[in-house]
C-alpha positions as MATLAB code, in Angstrom:
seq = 'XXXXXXXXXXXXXXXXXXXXXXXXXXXXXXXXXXXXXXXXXXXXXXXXXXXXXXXXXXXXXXXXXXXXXXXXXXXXXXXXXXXXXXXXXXXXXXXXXXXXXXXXXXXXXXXXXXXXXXXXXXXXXXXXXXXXXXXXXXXXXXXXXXXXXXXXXXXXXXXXXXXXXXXXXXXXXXXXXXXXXXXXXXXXXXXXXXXXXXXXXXXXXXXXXXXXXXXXXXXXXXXXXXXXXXXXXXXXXXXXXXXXXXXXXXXX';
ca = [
      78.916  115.924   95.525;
      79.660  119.864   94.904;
      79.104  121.947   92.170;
      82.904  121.290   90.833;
      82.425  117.420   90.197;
      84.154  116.462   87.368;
      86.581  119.376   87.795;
      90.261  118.055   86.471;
      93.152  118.784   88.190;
      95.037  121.992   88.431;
      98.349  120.462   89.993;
     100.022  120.396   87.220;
     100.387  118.654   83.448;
     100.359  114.806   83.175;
      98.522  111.895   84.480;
      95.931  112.839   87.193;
      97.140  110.748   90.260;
      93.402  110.636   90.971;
      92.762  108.770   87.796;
      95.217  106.252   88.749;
      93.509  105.315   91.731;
      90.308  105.204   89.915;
      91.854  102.733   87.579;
      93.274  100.773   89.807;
      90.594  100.441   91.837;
      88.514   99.388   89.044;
      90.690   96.555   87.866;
      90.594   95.102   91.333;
      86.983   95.365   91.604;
      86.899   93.209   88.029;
      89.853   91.035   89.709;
      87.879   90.303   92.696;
      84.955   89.381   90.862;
      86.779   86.610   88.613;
      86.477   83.107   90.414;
      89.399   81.898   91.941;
      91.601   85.271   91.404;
      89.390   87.118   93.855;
      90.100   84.397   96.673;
      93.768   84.872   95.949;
      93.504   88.767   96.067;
      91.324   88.763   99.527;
      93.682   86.275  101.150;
      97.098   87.910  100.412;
      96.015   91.935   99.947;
      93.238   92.695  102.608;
      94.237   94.150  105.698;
      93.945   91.787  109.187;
      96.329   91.111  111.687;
      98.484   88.013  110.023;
      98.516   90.326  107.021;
     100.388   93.889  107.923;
     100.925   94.917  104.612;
      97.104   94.765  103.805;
      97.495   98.596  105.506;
      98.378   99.450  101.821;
      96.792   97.531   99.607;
      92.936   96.579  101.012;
      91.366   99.512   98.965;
      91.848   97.930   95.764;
      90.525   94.166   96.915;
      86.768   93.766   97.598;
      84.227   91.150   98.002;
      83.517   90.027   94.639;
      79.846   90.427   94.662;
      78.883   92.211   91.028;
      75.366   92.802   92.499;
      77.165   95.784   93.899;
      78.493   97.256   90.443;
      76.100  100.656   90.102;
      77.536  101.419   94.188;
      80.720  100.979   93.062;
      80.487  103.125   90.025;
      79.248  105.852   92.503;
      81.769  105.258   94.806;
      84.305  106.095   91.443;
      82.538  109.415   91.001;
      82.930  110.254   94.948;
      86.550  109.219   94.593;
      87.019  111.191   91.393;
      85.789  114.520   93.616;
      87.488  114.051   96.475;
      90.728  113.081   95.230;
      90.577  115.566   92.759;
      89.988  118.441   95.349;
      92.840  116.758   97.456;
      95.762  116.755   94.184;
      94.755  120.726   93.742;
      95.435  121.608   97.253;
      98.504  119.303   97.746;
      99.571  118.100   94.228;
      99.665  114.656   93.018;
     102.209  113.186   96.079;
     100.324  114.442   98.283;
      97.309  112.955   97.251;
      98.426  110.012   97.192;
     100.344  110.350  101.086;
      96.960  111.631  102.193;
      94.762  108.789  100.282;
      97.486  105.470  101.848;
      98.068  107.177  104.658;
      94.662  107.664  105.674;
      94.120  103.918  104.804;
      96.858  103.116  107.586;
      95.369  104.808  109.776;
      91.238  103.650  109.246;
      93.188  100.035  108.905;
      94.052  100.444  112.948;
      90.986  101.282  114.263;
      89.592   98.454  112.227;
      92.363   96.100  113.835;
      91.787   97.599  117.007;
      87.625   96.724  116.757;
      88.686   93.570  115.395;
      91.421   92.632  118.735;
      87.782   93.728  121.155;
      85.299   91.468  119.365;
      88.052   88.833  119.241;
      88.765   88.226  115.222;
      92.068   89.192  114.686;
      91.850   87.747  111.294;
      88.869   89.279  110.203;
      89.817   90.966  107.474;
      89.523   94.344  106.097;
      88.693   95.418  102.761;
      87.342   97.849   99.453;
      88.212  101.706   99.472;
      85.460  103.321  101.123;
      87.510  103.602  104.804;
      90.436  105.475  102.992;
      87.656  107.721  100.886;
      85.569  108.812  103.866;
      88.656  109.842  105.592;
      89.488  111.747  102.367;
      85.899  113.174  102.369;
      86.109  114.000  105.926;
      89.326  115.969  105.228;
      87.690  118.002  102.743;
      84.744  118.738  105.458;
      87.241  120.080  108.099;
      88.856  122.428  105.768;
      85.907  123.822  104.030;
      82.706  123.298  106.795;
      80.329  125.718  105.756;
      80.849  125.378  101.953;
      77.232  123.583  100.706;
      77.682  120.647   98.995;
      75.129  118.036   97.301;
      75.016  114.593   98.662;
      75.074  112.359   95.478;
      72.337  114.961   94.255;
      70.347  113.974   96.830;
      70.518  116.913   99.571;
      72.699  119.701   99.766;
      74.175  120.850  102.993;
      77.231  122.201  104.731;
      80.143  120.449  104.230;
      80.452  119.384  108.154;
      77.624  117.624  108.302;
      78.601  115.734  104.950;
      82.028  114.601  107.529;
      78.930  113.563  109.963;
      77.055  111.203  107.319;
      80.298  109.804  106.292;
      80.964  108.511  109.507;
      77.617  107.079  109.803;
      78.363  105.255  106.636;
      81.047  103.839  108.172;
      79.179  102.422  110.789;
      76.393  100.991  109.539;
      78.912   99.529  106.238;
      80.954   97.745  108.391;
      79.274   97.030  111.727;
      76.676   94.567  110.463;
      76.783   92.051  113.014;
      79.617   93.034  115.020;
      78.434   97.539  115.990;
      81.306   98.002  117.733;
      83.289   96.891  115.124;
      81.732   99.642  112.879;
      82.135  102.147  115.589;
      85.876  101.515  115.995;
      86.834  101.710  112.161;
      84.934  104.845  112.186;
      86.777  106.546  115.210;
      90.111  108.099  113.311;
      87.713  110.113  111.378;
      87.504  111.994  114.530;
      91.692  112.210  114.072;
      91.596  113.122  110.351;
      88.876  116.182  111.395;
      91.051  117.453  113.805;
      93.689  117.375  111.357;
      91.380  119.188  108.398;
      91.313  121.734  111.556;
      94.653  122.465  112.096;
      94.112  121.529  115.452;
      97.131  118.628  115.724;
     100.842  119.217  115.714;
     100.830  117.732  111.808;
      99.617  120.334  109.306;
      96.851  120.148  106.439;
      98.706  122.737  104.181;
      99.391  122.764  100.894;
     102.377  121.051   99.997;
     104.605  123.462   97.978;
     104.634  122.904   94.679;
     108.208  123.296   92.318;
     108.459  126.255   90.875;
     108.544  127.007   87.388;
     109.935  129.146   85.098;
     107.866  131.347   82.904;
     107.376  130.350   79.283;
     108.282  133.257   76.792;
     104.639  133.203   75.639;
     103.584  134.001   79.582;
     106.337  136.496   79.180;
     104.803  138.224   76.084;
     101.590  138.216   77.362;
     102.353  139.884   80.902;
     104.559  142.482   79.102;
     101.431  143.587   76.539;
      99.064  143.277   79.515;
     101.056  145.813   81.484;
     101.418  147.441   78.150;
      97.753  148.069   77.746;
      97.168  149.151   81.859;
      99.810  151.698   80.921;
      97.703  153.174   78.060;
      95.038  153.131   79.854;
      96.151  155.161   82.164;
      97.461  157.443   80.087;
      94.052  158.133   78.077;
      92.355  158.439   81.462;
      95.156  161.140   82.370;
      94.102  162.987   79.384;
      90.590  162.894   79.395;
      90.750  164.334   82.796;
      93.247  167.339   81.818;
      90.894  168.006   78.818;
      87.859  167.562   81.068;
      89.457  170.413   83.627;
      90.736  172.459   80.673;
      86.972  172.535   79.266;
      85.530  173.136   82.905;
      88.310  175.986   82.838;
      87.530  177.538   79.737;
      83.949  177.833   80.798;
      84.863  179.588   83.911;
      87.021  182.367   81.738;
      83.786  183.260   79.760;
      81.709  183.553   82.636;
];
C-alpha cells in the first residue's frame, strides 16, 4: 500500500508474528477449500451467536470458494503491511493483542447487525474485519502520510481508513445493508483510538531492554574516538588559520 511494503520487522530477532498470521491464514484458506473439512471449520470456528469463541478464530475460516484465490493473495500482501507496521510500533504481542482484539471487537458489531436483521446464527467469517480495523489503526496514527492503494491511487492515509470502511460495507452487506453498516461501525472506535482520543492508549508497548553486545560496545567507543579527532584537527586548523591571519598582520 506504502512505499515500505515488504519492509520486515524491526521488533526484534525471530519469527515475524506477522508471518504467522499470514501462514495461518493461508492454511485455513486451503482447509476451507477441501470438501467436507471446510464445512467442519465454518460450523465450529466462525463467529455467530451459538458460537462465542468464533470472536477468535473466524479470521482464519472462509467460504471455500477458490474462484477467490488472486483476492486472497492480495489480501496476504495487505496483511503483510499492516501487520508489519503494527509489530514495529508495538512488538510482536502487541500485534497480535491489536490483530484478535480488534477481531472481538468487529465480531460485535457484526452480532449486533446480525440480532437487528434477526439471524443470530448468521455467521461471521475470513480476516478482512480484523485487517481493516488494523488498516484503520494505521490511518489514525499517521493521516496525512500518502499511501498507494494496491498501486492503484495514492492518497492520504485518512481517506485510505474511509475506503476501508466502505469495503466493509459493500463486502458484507450484500443483501442484508444494514448488516454491512453495523460490522463496519467499530472502525469508528478503533479511529478514535489511532487518535488518542479514548481513555485506552495507542502507544508503543515498551519493549525489554537489552544489553549492549561488546561489538556495539567497540564500535560506539571508536565512533566517539573518531568525533574526538575530529575535533581536535578542526581545533588546529583554526589556531594555524589565526596564527597565519596573525602573521600577516605583523608584516603589514
Amino acid at each position: 500500500m506504502r512505499s515500505a511494503w515488504g519492509t520486515p520487522s524491526s521488533s526484534g530477532k525471530g519469527f515475524s508474528a506477522t508471518l504467522g498470521i499470514i501462514i495461518a491464514l493461508a492454511v485455513g484458506f486451503v482447509l476451507s477449500w477441501l470438501p467436507g473439512i471446510g464445512d467442519t471449520l465454518r460450523t465450529w470456528l466462525a463467529f455467530s451467536l451459538p458460537t462465542p469463541w468464533g470472536a477468535l478464530t473466524y479470521p482464519f475460516v472462509n467460504g471455500g470458494d477458490g474462484s477467490f484465490l488472486f483476492w486472497f493473495l492480495l489480501s496476504l500482501m495487505w496483511v503483510w503491511w499492516v501487520g508489519n507496521d503494527a509489530e514495529r510500533s508495538y512488538g510482536k504481542v502487541g500485534m497480535l493483542l491489536h490483530f484478535f482484539g480488534f477481531a472481538v471487537l468487529m465480531s460485535l458489531g457484526w452480532l449486533a447487525g446480525a440480532l437487528i436483521v434477526g439471524r443470530p446464527d448468521l455467521p461471521l467469517f475470513g480476516a478482512f474485519p480484523a485487517v481493516a480495523a488494523m488498516t484503520v489503526l494505521f490511518a489514525a496514527r499517521n493521516p496525512e502520510q500518502p499511501v498507494s492503494f494496491f498501486f492503484i491511487a495514492q492518497f492520504a492515509a485518512k481517506w485510505l481508513a474511509l475506503v476501508t470502511a466502505l469495503l466493509v460495507v459493500f463486502n458484507y452487506g450484500t443483501g442484508a445493508p444494514l448488516l454491512g453498516v453495523m460490522l463496519a461501525l467499530p472502525l469508528g472506535l478503533v479511529w478514535l483510538y489511532g487518535q488518542n482520543r479514548l481513555p485506552i492508549r495507542p502507544g508503543p508497548m515498551p519493549m525489554p531492554s537489552r544489553k549492549p553486545s561488546k561489538q556495539q560496545i567497540e564500535r560506539e567507543a571508536q565512533f566517539r574516538t573518531k568525533v574526538m579527532d575530529r575535533e581536535k584537527e578542526r581545533v588546529e586548523r583554526e589556531r594555524l588559520r589565526k596564527l597565519f591571519e596573525n602573521c600577516l598582520k605583523d608584516d603589514r
